[in-house]
C-alpha positions as CSV (number, residue, x, y, z in Angstrom):
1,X,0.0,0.0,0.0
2,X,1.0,3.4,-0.9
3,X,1.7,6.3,1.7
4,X,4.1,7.0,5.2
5,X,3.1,4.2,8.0
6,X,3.6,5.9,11.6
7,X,1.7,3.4,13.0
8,X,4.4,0.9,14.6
9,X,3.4,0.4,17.6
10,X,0.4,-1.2,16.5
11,X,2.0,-3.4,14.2
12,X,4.9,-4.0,12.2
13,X,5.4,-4.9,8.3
14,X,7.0,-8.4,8.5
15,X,10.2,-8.0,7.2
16,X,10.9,-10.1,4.0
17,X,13.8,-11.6,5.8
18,X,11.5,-12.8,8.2
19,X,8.3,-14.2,5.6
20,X,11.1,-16.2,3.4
21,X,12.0,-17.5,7.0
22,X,8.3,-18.4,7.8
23,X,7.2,-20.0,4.0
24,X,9.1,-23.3,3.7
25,X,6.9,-24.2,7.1
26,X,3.6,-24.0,5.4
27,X,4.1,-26.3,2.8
28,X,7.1,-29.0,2.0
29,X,7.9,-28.5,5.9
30,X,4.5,-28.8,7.1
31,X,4.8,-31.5,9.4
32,X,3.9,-32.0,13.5
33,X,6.2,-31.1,15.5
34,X,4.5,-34.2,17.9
35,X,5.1,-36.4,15.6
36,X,8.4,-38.9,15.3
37,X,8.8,-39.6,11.3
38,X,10.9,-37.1,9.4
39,X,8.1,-34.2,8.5
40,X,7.4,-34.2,12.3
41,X,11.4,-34.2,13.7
42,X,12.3,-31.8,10.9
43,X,9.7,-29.2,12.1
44,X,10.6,-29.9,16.1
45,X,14.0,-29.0,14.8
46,X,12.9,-26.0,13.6
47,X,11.0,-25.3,16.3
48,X,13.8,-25.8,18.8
49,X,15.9,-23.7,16.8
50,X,13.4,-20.5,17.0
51,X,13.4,-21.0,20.5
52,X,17.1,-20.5,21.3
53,X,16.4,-17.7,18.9
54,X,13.8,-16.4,21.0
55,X,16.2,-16.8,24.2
56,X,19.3,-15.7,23.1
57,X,17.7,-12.4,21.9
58,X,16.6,-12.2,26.1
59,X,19.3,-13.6,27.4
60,X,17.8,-16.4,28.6
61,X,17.7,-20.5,28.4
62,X,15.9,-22.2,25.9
63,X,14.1,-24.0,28.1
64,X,12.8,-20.9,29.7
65,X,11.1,-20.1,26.5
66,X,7.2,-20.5,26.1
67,X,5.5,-19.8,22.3
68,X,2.0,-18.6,22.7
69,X,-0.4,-16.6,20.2
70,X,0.5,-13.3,21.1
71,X,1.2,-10.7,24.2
72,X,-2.3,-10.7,25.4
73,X,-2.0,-14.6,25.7
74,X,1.7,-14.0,27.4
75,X,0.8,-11.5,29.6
76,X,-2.5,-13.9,30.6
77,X,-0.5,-17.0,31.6
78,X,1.9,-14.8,33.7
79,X,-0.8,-13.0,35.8
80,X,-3.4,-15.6,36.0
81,X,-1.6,-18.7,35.0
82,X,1.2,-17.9,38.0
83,X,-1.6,-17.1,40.7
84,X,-4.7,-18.6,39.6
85,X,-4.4,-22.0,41.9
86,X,-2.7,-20.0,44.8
87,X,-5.1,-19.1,48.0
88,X,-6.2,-15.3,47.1
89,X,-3.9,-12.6,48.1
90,X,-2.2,-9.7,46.9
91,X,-0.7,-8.2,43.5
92,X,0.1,-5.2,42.2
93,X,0.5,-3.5,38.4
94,X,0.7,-0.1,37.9
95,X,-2.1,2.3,36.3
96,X,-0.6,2.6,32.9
97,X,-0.6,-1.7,32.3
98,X,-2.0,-2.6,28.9
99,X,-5.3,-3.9,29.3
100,X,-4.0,-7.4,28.4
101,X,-2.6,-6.9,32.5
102,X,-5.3,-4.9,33.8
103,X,-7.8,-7.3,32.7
104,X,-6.5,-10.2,33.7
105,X,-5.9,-8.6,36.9
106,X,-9.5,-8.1,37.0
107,X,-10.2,-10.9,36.5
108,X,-8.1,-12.3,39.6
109,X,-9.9,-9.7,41.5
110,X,-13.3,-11.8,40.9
111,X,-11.6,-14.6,42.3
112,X,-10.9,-12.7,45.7
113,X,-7.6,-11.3,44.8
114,X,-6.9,-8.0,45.8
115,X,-5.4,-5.4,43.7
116,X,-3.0,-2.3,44.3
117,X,-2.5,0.3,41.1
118,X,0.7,2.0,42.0
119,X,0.4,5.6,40.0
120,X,2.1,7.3,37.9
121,X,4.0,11.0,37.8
122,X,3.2,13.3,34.7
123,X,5.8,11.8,32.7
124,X,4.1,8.6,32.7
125,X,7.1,6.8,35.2
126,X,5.5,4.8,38.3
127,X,6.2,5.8,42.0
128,X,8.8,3.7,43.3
129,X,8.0,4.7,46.6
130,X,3.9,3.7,46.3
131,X,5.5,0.5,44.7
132,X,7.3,-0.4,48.1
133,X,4.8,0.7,50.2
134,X,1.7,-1.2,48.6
135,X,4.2,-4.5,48.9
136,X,2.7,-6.7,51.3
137,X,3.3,-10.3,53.4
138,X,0.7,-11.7,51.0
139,X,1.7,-9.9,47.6
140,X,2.5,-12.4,45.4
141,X,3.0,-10.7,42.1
142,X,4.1,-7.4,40.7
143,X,3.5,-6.7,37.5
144,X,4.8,-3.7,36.0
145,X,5.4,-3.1,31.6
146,X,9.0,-2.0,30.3
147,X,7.7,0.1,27.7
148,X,4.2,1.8,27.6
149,X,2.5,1.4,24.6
150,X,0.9,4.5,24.6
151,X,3.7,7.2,25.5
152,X,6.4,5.4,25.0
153,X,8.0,6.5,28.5
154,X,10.5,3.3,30.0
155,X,10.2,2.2,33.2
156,X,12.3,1.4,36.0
157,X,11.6,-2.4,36.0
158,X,15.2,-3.3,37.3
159,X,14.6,-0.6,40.3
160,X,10.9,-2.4,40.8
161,X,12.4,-5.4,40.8
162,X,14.8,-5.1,43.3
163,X,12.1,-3.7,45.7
164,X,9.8,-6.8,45.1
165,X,12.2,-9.6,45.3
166,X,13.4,-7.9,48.7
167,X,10.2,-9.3,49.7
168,X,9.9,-12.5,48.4
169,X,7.7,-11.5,45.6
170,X,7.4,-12.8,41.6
171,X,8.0,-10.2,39.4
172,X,6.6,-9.6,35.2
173,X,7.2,-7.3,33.1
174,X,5.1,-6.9,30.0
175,X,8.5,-6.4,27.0
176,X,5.8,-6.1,24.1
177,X,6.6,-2.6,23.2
178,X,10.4,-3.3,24.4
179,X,11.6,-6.0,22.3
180,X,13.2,-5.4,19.1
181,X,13.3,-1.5,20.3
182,X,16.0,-1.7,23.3
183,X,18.7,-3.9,24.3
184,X,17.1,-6.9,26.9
185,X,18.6,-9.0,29.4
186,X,16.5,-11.0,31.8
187,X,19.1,-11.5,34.1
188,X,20.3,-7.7,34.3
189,X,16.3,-6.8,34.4
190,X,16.2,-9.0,37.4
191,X,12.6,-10.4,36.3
192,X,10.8,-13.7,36.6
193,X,8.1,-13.6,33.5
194,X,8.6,-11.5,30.4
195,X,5.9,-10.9,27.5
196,X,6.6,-10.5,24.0
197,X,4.6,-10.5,20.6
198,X,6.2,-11.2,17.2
199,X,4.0,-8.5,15.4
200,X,5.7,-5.7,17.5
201,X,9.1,-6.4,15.7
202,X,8.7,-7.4,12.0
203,X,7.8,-10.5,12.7
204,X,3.8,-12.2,12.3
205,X,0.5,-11.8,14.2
206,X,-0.6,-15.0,15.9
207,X,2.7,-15.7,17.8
208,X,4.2,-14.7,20.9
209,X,6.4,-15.8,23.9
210,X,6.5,-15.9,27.4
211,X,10.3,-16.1,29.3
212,X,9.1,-18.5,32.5
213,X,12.7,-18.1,34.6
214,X,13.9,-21.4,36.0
215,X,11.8,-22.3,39.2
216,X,9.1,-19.8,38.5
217,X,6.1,-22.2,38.8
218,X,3.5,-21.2,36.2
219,X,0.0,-23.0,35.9
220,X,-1.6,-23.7,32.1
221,X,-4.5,-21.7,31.3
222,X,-5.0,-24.0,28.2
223,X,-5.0,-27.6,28.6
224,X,-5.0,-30.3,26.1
225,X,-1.7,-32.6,24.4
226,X,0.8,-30.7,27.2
227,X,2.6,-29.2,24.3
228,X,5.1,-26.5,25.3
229,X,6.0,-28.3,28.4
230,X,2.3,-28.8,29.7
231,X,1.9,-24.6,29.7
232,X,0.2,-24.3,26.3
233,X,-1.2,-27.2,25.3
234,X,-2.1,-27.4,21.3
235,X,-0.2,-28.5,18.2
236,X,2.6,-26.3,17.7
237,X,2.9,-23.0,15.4
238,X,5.9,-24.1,13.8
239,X,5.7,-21.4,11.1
240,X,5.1,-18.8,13.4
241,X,7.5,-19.7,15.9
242,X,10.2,-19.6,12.8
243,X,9.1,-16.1,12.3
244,X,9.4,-15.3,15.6
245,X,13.0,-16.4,16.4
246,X,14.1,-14.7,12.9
247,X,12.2,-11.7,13.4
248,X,14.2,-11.5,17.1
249,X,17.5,-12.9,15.7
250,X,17.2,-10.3,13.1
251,X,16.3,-7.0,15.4
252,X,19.5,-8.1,17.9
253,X,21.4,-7.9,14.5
254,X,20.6,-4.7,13.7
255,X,19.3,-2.9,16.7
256,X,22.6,-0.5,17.3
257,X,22.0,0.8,13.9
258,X,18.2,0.7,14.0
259,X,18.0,2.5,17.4
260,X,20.0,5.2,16.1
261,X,18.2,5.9,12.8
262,X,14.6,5.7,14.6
263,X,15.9,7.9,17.5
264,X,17.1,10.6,14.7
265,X,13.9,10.8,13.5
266,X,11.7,10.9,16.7
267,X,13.2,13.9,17.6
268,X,13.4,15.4,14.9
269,X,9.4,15.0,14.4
270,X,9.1,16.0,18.1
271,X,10.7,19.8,17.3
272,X,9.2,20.0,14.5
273,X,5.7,19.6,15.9
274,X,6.4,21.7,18.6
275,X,7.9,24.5,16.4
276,X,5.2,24.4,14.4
277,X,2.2,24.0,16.0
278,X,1.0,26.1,19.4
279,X,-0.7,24.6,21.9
280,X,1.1,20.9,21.6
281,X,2.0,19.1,24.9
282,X,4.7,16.1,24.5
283,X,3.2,13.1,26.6
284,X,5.4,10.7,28.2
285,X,9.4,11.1,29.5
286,X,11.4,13.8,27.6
287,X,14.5,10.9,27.5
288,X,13.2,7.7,29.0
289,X,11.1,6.5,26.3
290,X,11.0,4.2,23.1
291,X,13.3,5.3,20.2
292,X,10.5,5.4,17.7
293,X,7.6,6.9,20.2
294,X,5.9,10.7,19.7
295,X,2.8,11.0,21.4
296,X,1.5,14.9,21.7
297,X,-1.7,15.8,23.1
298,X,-2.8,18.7,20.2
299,X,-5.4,21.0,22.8
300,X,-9.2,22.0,21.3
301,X,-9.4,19.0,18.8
302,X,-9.7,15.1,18.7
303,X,-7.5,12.8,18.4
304,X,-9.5,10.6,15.8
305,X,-10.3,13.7,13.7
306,X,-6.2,14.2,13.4
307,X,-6.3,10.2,12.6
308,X,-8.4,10.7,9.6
309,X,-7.6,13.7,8.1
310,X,-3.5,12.0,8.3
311,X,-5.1,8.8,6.1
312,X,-6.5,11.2,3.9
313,X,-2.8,12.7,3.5
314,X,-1.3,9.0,3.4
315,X,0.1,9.0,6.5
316,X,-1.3,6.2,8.9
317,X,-0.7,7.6,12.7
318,X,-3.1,6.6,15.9
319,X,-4.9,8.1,18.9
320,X,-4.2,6.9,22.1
321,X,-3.7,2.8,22.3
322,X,-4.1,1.1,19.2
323,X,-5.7,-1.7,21.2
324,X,-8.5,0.7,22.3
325,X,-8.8,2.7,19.2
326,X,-12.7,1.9,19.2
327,X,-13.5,3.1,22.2
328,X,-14.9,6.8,23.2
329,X,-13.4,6.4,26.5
330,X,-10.2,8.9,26.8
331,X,-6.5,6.9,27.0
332,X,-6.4,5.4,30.7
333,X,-2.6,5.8,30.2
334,X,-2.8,9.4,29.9
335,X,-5.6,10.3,32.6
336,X,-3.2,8.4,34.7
337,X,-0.6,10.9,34.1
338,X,-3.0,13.3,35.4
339,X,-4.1,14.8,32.1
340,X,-8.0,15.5,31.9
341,X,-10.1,14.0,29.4
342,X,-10.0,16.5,26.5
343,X,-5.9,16.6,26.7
344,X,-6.7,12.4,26.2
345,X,-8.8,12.5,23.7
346,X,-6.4,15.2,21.8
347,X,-3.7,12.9,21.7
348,X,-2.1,11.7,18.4
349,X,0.2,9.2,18.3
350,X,3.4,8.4,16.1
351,X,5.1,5.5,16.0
352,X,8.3,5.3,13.7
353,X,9.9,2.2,12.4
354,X,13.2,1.1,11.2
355,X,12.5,1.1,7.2
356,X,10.8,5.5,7.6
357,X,12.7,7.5,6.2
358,X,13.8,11.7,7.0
359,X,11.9,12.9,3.8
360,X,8.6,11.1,5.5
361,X,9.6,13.0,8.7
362,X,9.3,16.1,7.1
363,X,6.2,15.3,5.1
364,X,4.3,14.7,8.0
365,X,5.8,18.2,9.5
366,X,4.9,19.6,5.6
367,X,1.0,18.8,6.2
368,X,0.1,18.4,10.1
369,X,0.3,22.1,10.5
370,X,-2.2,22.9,8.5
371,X,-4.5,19.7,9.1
372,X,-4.2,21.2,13.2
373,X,-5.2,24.6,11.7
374,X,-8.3,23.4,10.0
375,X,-9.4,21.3,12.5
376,X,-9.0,23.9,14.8
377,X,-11.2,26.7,13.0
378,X,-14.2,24.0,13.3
379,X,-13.9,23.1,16.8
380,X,-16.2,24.3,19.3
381,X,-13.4,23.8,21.8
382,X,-11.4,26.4,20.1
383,X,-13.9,29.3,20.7
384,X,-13.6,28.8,24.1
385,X,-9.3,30.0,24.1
């Protein structure tokens, strides 16, 4: 498709590296990886090898490598999957968790779980100090994402970490955004569980992985065959998994460079929107945030008008979470930061990849000027200045 996709955190274009990867699996390799004649130990094999992939990419074992469908069904097994079976007690997230966290946290909370949100400052960072305080004799879980899909703003997972194991407690962090963007380690993170999808980072929708650290006992949510170590039962994704482990092979390979090029740009489509345009907030940390992340808050218009005026131009951006894009409710991730609704719903973001380029930079600065402008002389809100 023709026109400037700014739209990465959403998805990603699998890279063509990754699909001739993926290809041989749906046909002459088709076989079960359950299965012991040559089809089925030729796709275990390559199964295996997308795994050590997948681990060496973390820094972690293979063994400590789960394939699953996605991040939602990562982040799942790690909150519910880790506590469902326990007596009910205590965990804790943070009020900027992807609802894939949130809900599943929710759902806990049915089962008699109690639940602490530990907030957030303007920049979108949680309070270390709420974190330590809300940690309790019965908290069995923290829960707290690297990267927030929404703002982009990093958080201080290592530091959270730290705090929770002093207490005995499991710690998760939700990698989606992080993978592919930043350099990971599991063991310098210092965490227990780690989520990541394979559509974040070039790589295809319908597979993801969850890192279960060595003596971390995690309870299946689906049961069946006992595939994937009895945690996710159901014949194997070979294909996927393939793309997975190249899509995660390939962004270690060229994450120095990529990080740089995508950083380049990010701020140079930050000053530019602030130059140009009045009445523009950045959302999220200054510094601490994902290389390819601008989200701005554009006051006296909405965020969905901005959305659709930009696909008229070409240019493919979002409002708020992609993941929520259908709702009328303002970003939770941005009331959180104390923001009022009208700042939420005027937020537009921009999420940069690896193959953008500087001339689509500056042809998104050429036309978004002008699209705020006209938006602006319509808006009721703007009377009111």
């Amino acid at each position: 498709m023709n026109g400037i996709y700014f739209d990465h955190a959403a998805t990603t274009p699998v890279d063509p590296r990754v699909l001739e990867a993926m290809l041989p699996y749906f046909s002459e390799r088709a076989g079960n990886a359950g299965e012991v004649h040559a089809w089925g130990r030729e796709a275990r094999e390559a199964l295996e090898r997308a795994r050590a992939q997948v681990a060496a990419g973390l820094g972690a074992h293979e063994r400590e490598i789960v394939f699953t469908s996605g991040g939602t069904e990562s982040d799942n097994v790690a909150v519910v999957g880790l506590l469902q079976l326990e007596q009910p007690g205590h965990l804790v997230i943070s009020a900027v968790e992807h609802a894939a966290v949130t809900a599943a946290a929710g759902f806990l909370q049915q089962l008699g779980w109690e639940v602490a949100t530990i907030p957030v400052d303007r920049t979108g960072t949680v309070d270390l100090e709420a974190l330590s305080a809300a940690l309790r004799p019965d908290t069995r879980l923290v829960s707290l994402m690297l990267a927030n899909n929404v703002v982009g703003t990093l958080q201080p997972v290592r530091e959270a970490a730290a705090l929770a194991h002093e207490r005995g407690v499991v710690v998760h962090t939700d990698a989606v955004q992080a993978v592919g963007a930043l350099p990971i380690d599991v063991d310098d993170l210092d965490v227990d569980l780690l989520s990541l999808s394979g559509h974040k980072i070039y790589g295809p929708k319908g597979v993801g992985a969850l890192y279960v650290r060595r003596g971390t006992r995690v309870r299946p949510l689906i049961h069946g065959g006992g595939q994937e170590r009895t945690l996710r039962s159901g014949t194997e994704n070979v294909a996927g998994a393939v793309g997975l482990g190249a899509a995660v092979e390939l962004a270690l390979r060229v994450l120095p460079e990529a990080v740089s090029h995508v950083s380049a740009l990010r701020d140079r489509l930050t000053a530019g929107i602030l130059d140009a345009v009045p009445d523009v907030k950045l959302l999220g940390h200054p510094t601490r945030r994902l290389p390819g992340n601008v989200c701005v808050s554009v006051r006296f218009i909405e965020g969905e008008s901005m959305v659709l005026r930009l696909d008229q131009a070409g240019i493919a951006a979002s409002s708020g979470s992609a993941c929520a894009s259908q709702s009328l409710e303002p970003s939770h991730v941005i009331t959180a930061m104390g923001y009022d609704a009208v700042a939420a719903h005027g937020s537009l973001r921009v999420s940069l990849g690896r193959e953008n380029t500087a001339a689509e930079v500056e042809r998104f600065l050429e036309v978004f000027p002008a699209i705020v402008a006209d938006l602006r002389a319509m808006s009721p809100l703007s009377a009111t200045r």
